[in-house]
C-alpha positions as CSV (number, residue, x, y, z in Angstrom):
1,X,96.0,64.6,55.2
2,X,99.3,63.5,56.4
3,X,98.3,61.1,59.1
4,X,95.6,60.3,56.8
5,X,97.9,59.1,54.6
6,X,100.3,57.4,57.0
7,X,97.1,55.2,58.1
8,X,96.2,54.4,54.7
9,X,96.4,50.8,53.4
10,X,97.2,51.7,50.1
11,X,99.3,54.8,50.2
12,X,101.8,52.9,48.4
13,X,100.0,52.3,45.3
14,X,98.0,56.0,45.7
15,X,99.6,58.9,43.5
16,X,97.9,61.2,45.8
17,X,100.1,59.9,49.1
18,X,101.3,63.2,50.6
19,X,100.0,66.1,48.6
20,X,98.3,67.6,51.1
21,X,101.6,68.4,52.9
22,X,103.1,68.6,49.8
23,X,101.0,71.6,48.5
24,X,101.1,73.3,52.0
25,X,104.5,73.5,51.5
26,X,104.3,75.3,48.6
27,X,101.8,77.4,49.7
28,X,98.8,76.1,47.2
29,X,95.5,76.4,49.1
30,X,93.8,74.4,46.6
31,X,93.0,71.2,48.4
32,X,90.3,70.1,51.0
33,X,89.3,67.5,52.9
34,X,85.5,66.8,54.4
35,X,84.1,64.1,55.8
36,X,80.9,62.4,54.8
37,X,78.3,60.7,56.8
38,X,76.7,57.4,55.3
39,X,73.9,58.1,52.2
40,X,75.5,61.7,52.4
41,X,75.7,62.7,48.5
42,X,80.1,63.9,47.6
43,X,78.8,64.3,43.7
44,X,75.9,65.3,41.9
45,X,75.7,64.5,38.4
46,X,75.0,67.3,36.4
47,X,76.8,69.5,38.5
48,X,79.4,71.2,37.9
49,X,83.3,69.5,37.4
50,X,86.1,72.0,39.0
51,X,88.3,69.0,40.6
52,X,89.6,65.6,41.5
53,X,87.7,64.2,44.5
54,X,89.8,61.1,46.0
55,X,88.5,58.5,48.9
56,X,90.5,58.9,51.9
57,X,88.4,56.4,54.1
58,X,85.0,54.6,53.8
59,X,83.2,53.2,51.0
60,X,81.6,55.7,48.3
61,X,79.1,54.0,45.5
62,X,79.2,55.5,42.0
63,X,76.6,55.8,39.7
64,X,75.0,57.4,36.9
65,X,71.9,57.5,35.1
66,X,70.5,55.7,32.2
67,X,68.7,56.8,29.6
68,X,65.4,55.3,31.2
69,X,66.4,57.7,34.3
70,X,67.4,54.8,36.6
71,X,70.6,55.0,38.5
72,X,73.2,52.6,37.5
73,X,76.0,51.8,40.2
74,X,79.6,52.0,38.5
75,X,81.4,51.4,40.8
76,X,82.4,50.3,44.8
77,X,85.8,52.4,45.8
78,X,87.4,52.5,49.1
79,X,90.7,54.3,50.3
80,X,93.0,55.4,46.9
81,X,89.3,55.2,44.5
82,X,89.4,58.7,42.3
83,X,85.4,59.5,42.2
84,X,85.1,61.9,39.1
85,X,88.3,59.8,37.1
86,X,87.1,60.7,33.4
87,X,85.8,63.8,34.4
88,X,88.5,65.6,36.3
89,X,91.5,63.8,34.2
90,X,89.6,64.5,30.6
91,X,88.1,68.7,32.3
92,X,84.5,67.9,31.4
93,X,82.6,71.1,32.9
94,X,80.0,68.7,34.4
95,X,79.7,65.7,36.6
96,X,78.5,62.7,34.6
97,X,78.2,60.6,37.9
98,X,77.0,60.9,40.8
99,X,78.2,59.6,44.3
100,X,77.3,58.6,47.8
101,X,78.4,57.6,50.8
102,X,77.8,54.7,52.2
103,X,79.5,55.0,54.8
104,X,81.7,57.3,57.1
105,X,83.9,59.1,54.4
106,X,86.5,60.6,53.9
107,X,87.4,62.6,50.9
108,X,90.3,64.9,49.0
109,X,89.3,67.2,46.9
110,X,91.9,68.5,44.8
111,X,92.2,71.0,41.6
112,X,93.7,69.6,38.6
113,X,96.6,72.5,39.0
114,X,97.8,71.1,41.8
115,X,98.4,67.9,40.1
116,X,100.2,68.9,37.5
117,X,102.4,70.9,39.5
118,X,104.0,67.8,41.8
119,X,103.9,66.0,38.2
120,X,106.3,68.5,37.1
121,X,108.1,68.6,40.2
122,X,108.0,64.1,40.6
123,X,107.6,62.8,36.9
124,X,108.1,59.3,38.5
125,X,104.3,59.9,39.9
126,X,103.2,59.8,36.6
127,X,103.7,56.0,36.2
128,X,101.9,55.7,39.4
129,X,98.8,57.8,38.4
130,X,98.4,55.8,35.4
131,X,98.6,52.3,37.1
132,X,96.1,53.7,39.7
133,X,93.6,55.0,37.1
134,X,94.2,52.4,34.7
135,X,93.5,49.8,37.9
136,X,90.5,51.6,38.6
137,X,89.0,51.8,35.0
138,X,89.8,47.7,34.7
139,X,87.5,47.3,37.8
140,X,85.1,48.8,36.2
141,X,85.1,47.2,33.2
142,X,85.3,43.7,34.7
143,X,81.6,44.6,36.5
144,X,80.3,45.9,33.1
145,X,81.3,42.2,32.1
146,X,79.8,40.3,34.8
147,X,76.7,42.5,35.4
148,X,76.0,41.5,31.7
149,X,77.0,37.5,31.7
150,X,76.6,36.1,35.3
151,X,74.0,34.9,36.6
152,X,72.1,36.6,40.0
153,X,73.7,34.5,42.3
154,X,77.2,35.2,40.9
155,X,76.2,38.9,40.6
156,X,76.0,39.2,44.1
157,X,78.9,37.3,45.4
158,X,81.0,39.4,43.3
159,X,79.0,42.6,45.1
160,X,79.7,41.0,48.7
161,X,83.5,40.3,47.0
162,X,83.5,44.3,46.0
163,X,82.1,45.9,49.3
164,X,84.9,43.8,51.4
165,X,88.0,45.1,48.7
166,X,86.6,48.6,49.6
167,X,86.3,48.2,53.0
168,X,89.9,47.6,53.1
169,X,89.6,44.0,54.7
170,X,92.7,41.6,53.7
171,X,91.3,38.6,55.5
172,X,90.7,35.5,53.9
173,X,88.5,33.9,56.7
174,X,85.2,35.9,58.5
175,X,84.3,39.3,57.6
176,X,81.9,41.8,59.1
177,X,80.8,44.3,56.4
178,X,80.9,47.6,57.7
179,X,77.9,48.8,56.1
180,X,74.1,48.3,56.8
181,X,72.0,46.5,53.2
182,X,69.1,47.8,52.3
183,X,67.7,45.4,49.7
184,X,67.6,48.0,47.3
185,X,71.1,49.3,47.7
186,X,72.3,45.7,47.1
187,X,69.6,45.0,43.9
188,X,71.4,48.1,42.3
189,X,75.4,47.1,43.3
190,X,74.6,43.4,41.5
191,X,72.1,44.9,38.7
192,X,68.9,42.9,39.9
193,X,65.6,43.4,41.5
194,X,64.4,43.2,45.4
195,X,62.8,40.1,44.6
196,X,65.7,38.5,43.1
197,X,67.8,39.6,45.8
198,X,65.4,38.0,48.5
199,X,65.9,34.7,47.2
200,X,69.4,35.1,46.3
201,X,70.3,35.7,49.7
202,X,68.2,32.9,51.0
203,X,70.1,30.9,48.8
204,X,73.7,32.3,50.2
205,X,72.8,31.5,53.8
206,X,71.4,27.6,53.1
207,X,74.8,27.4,51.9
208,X,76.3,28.9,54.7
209,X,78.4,31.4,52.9
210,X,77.1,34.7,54.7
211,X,75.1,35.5,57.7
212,X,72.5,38.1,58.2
213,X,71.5,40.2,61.0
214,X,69.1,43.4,61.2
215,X,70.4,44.0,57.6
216,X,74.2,43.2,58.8
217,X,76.0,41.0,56.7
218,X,79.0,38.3,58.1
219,X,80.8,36.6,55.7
220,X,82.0,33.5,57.8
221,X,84.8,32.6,55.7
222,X,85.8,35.0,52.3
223,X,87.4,32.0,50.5
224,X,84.9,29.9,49.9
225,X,82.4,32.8,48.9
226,X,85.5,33.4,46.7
227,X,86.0,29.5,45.5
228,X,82.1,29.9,45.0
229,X,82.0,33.3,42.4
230,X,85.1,31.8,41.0
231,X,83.4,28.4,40.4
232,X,80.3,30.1,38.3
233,X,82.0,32.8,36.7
234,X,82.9,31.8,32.9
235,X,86.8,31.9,32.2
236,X,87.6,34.3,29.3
């Protein structure tokens, strides 16, 4: 977890940076790490809630389902993203999400013990747990937003936008998502059908803002897919 953490763009901002060596230290066994392959399921929902699981590396969707039994995607996190947030901070019993891999994963599970122990030991972390949770729960709300206001087009340029945040990727010009589309997968990141999908993409490469390939998305140049969300997306 260690050099994990050393390699990790975000360690800085992560209240988790370290605790791995931290808890071996102090001889608390409570902590694993596993990797995940891509569509590999890290939470169940319904299942039961004993921990804090934390991306390390890759890109895990979370979702849940409705009440008309279709799964709803919640969220896109990469490296720093806390998977079961409400669950493990608030000690529900169960999972109310579930979560996959989309790709190559990485995760840290942790129990909640061990948390409050280097919270005892490091008060100061406790700023920096909030602003990461609070961070995380603002994302999410800002999708609710748009999946309920945008139209299609600006529904998936925000879901391109998302899966290139949680890839890690700071570059403002071409990007090669490091993930394989099904059209399905991306209908249920942006909230739409197949159908709507097809033609939405169609519409993205006239316009030469991404580039497809055997399901492999390139996003020649991130700031003008940017300038483009940012140009439909109604200001508050």
């Amino acid at each position: 977890m260690q050099d994990l953490c050393a390699e990790c763009p975000r360690k800085s901002e992560c209240g988790f940076n370290g605790l791995e060596a931290w808890a071996a230290g102090k001889l608390l066994p409570l902590i694993v790490v596993t990797r995940y392959q891509a569509d590999q399921n890290v939470i169940t929902e319904g299942a039961p809630a004993n921990g804090l699981r934390v991306v390390c590396g890759g890109i895990v969707m979370v979702s849940s389902l409705t009440e008309k039994g279709e799964e709803a995607a919640l969220a896109l996190l990469g490296a720093g993203g806390i998977l079961d947030v409400t669950d493990g901070f608030l000690g529900r019993p169960v999972s109310s999400v579930s979560a996959k891999a989309l790709t190559e994963t990485i995760v840290l599970f942790v129990k909640p013990e061990i948390l409050h122990e280097r919270v005892k030991a490091e008060p100061d972390l406790m700023v920096k747990l909030c602003r990461q949770v609070v961070s995380q729960m603002g994302h999410i709300q800002e999708r609710y937003i748009r999946l309920w206001s945008l139209s299609a087009l600006s529904r998936v340029g925000h879901a391109l936008l998302d899966l290139v945040q949680a890839s890690g990727q700071t570059a403002s010009g071409k990007v090669v998502l490091p993930i394989r589309l099904k059209r399905s997968l991306l209908a249920q990141i942006a909230g739409t059908t197949q159908e709507t999908i097809s033609r939405t993409m169609v519409s993205l490469r006239k316009r030469r803002l991404i580039q497809q390939s055997d399901r492999q998305i390139t996003i020649p140049n991130v700031d003008r897919l940017r300038s483009m969300v940012a140009k439909n997306t109604p200001r508050s």
